[in-house]
C-alpha positions as a Markdown table, in Angstrom:
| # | Residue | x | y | z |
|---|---|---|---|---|
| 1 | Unk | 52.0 | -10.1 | -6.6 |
| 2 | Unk | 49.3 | -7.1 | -6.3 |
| 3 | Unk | 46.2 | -8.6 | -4.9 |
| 4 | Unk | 42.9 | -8.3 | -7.2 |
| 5 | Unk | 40.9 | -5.2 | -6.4 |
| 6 | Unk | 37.3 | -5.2 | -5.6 |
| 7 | Unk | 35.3 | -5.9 | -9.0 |
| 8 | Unk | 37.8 | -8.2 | -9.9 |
| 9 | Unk | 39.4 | -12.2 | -9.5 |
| 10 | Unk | 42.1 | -14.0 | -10.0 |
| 11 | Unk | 41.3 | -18.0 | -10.3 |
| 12 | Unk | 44.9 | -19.4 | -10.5 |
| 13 | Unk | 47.2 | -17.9 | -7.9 |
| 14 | Unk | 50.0 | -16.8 | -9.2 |
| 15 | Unk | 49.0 | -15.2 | -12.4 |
| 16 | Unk | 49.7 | -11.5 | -13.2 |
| 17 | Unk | 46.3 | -10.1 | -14.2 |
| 18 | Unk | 43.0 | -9.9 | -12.9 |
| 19 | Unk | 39.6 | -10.7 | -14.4 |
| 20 | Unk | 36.8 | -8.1 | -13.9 |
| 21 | Unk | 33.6 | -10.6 | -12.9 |
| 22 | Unk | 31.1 | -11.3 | -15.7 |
| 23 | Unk | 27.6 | -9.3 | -15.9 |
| 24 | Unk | 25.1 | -10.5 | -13.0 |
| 25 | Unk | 28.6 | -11.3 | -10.7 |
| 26 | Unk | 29.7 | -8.9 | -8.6 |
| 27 | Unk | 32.7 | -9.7 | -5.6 |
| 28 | Unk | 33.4 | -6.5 | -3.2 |
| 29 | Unk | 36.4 | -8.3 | -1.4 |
| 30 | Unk | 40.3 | -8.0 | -2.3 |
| 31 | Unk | 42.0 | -10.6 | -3.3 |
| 32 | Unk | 39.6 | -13.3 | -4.5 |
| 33 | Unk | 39.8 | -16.2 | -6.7 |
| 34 | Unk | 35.6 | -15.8 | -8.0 |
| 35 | Unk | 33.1 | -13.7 | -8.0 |
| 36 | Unk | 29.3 | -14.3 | -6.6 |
| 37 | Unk | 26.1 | -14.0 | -8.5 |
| 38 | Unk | 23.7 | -11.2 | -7.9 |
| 39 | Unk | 21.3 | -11.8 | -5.3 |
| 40 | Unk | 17.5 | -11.6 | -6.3 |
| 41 | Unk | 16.7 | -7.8 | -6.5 |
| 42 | Unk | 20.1 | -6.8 | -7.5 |
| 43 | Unk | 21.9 | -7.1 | -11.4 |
| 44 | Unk | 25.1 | -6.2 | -12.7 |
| 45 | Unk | 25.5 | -4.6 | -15.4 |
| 46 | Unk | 29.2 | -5.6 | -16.0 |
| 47 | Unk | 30.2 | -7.2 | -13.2 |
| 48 | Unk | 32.1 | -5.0 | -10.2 |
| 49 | Unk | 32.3 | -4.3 | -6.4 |
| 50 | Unk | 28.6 | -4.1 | -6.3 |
| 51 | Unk | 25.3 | -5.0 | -7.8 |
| 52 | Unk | 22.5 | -2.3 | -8.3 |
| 53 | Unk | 19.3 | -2.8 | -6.9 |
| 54 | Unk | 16.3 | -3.2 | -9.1 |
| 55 | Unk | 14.0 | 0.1 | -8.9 |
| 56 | Unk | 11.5 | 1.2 | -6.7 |
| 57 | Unk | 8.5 | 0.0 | -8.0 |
| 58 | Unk | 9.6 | -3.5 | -9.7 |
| 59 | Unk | 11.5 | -6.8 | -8.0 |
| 60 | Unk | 13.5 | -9.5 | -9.1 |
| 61 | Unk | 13.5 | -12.9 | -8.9 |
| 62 | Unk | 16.4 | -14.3 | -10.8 |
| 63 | Unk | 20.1 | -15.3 | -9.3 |
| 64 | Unk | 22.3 | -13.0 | -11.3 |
| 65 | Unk | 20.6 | -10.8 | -13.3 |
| 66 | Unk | 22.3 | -9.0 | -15.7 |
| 67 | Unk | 20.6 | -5.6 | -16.0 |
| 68 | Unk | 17.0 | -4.2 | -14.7 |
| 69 | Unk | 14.8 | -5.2 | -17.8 |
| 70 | Unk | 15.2 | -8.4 | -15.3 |
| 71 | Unk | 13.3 | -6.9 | -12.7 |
| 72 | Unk | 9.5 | -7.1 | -13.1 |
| 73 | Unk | 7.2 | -3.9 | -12.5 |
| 74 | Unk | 5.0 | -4.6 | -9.3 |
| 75 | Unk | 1.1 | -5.1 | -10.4 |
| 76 | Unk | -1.6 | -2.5 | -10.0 |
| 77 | Unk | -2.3 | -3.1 | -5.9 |
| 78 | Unk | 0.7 | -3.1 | -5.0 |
| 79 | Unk | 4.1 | -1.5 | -4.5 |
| 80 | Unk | 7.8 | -2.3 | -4.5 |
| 81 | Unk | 10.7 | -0.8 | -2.8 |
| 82 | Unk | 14.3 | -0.1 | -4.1 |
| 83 | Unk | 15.6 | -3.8 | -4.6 |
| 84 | Unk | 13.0 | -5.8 | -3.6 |
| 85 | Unk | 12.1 | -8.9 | -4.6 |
| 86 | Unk | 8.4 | -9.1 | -4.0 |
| 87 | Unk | 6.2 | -6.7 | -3.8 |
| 88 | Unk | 4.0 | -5.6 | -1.2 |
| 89 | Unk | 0.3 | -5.6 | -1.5 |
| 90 | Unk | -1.6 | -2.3 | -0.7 |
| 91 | Unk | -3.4 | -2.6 | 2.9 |
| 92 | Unk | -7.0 | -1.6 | 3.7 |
| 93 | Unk | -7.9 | 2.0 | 2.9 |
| 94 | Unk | -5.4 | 2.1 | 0.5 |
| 95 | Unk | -5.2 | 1.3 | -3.2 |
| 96 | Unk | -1.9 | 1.9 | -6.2 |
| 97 | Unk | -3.9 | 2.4 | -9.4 |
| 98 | Unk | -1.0 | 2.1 | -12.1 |
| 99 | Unk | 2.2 | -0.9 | -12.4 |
| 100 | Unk | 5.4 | -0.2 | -11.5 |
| 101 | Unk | 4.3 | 1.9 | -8.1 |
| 102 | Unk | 6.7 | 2.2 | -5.3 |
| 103 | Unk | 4.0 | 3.4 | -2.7 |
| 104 | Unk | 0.2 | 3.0 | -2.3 |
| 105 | Unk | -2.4 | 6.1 | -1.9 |
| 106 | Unk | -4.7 | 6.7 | 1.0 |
| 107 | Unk | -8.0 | 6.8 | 0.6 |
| 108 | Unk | -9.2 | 10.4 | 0.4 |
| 109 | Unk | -11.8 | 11.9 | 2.6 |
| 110 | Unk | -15.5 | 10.4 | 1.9 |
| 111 | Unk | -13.9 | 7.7 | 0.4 |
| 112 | Unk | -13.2 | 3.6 | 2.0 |
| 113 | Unk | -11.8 | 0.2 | 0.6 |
| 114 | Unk | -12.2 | -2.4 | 3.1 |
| 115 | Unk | -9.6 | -5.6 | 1.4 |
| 116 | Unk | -6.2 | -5.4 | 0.6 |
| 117 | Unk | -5.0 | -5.4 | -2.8 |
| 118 | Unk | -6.8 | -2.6 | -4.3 |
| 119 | Unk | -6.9 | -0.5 | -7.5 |
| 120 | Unk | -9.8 | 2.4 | -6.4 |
| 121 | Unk | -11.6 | 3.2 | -3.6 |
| 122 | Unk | -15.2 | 3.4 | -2.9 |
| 123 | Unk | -17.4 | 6.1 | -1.9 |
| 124 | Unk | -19.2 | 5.7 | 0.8 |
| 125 | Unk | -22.8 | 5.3 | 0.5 |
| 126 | Unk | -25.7 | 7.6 | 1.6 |
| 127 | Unk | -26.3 | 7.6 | 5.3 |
| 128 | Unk | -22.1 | 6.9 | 5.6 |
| 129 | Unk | -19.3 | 9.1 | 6.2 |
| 130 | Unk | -15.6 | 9.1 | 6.4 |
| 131 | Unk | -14.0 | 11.8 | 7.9 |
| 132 | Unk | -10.5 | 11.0 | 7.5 |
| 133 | Unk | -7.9 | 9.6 | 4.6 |
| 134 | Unk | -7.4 | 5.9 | 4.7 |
| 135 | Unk | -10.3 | 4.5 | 5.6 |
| 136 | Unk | -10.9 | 1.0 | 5.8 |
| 137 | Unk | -15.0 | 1.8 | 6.6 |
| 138 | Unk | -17.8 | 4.0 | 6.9 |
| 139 | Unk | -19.1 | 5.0 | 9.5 |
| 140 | Unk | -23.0 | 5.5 | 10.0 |
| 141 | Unk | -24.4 | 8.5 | 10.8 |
| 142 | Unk | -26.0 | 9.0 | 14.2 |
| 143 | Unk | -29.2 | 8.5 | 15.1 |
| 144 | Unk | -29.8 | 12.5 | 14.5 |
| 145 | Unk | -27.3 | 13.0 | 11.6 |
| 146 | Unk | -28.3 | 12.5 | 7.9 |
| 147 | Unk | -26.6 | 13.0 | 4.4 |
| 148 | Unk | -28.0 | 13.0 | 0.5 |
| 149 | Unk | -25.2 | 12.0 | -1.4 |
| 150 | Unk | -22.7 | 9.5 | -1.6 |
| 151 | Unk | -18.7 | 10.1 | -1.1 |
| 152 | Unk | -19.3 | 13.0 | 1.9 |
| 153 | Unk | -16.8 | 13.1 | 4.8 |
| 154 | Unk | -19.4 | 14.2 | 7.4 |
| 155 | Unk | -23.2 | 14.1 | 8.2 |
| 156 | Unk | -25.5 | 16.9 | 8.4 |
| 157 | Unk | -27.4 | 17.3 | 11.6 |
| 158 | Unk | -31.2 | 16.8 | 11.4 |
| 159 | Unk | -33.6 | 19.7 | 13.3 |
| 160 | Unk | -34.6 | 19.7 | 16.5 |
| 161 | Unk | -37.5 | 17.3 | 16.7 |
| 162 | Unk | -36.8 | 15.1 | 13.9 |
| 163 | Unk | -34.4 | 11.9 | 13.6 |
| 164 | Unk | -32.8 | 10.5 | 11.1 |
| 165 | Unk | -34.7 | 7.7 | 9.1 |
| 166 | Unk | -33.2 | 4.2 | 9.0 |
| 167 | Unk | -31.4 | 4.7 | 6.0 |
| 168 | Unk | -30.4 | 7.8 | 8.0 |
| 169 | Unk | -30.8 | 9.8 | 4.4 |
| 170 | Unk | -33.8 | 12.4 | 5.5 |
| 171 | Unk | -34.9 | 13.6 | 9.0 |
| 172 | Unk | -38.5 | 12.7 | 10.5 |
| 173 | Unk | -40.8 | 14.7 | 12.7 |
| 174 | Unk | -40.8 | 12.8 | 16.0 |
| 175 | Unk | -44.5 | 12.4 | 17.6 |
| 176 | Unk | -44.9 | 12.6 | 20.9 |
| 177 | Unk | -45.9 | 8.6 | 20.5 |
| 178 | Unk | -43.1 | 7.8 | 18.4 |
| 179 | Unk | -40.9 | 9.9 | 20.6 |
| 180 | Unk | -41.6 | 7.7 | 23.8 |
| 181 | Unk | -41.1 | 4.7 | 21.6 |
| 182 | Unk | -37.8 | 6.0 | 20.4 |
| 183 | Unk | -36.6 | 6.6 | 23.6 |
| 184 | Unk | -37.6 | 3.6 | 24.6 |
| 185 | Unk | -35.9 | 2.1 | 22.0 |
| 186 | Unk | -32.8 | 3.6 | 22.8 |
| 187 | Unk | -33.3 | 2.7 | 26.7 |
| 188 | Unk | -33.3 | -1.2 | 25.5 |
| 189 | Unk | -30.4 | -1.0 | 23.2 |
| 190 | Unk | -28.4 | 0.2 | 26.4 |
| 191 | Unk | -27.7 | 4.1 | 25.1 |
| 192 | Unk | -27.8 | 6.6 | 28.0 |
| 193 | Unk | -29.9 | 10.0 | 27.3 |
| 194 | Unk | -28.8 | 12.9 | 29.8 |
């Protein structure tokens, strides 16, 4: 007797012929007497050697699937690799806008989202920046930096005797009294002038 080839069983020894394994079954050893179900991820088409895995972008669940309209596109937020079976939510300063994504997007330039999870990004208010992609936060600008608008990946530097407001959105003349008080200020909130 020829042993069964991959794909294929034989469930009496003895017998001639082989069976090729049933859709969702797959069996990649010789010589076998069953074949094994798909795992979760993975379907079979018709049964053979292997089972395919579910695309990027989706995941399966079920033991044995039988062809990928069993695997379940990954929600906007997250993303799914080749064969998965979950998928993995978008981190912070990231965001997957559509179903059925197989990788998440940065945050550009200007731009932040601080949770997991997410479908947009925000722009960072005025007074904030973000100079890079895949930001999580803003940052403020400094205590001589101001910007108009929202969604800016830098801060614009105020002139020389003016300091940003509060809101850090406009510059202010600096008195000579108001001066010594913001220096003093910044002497009690521990930052060095040189």
């Amino acid at each position: 007797c020829n042993p069964c080839p991959a794909g294929q069983f034989n469930p009496e020894p003895g017998q001639r012929t082989c069976q090729l394994c049933k859709p969702g079954k797959f069996q990649l050893n010789r010589a076998s007497s069953t074949c094994d179900l798909c795992e979760p991820g993975k379907f079979s088409l018709t049964g053979g050697p292997i089972c395919e895995n579910c695309p990027p972008g989706s995941y399966g669940t079920f033991v044995g699937a039988v062809d990928s309209s069993e695997c379940t596109p990954c929600p906007a937020g997250k993303y799914g690799s080749q064969g998965a079976t979950t998928c993995t939510t978008c981190p912070a300063g990231t965001y997957s806008n559509s179903s059925g994504s197989d990788f998440y997007i940065f945050c550009p330039t200007g731009k932040f989202q601080g949770n997991t999870g997410s479908t947009e990004c925000h722009s960072c208010p005025q007074g904030q920046y973000s100079p890079q992609k895949g930001a999580a936060l803003c940052s403020t600008c400094g205590f001589d930096e101001y910007n108009t608008e929202s969604g800016l990946a830098s801060c614009k530097r105020c002139d020389e005797g003016q300091v940003a407001n509060r809101e850090r959105s406009s510059c202010v003349a600096v008195t000579v009294l108001a001066q010594e008080t913001f220096i003093e200020t910044l002497f009690n909130n521990g930052v060095a002038l040189y």
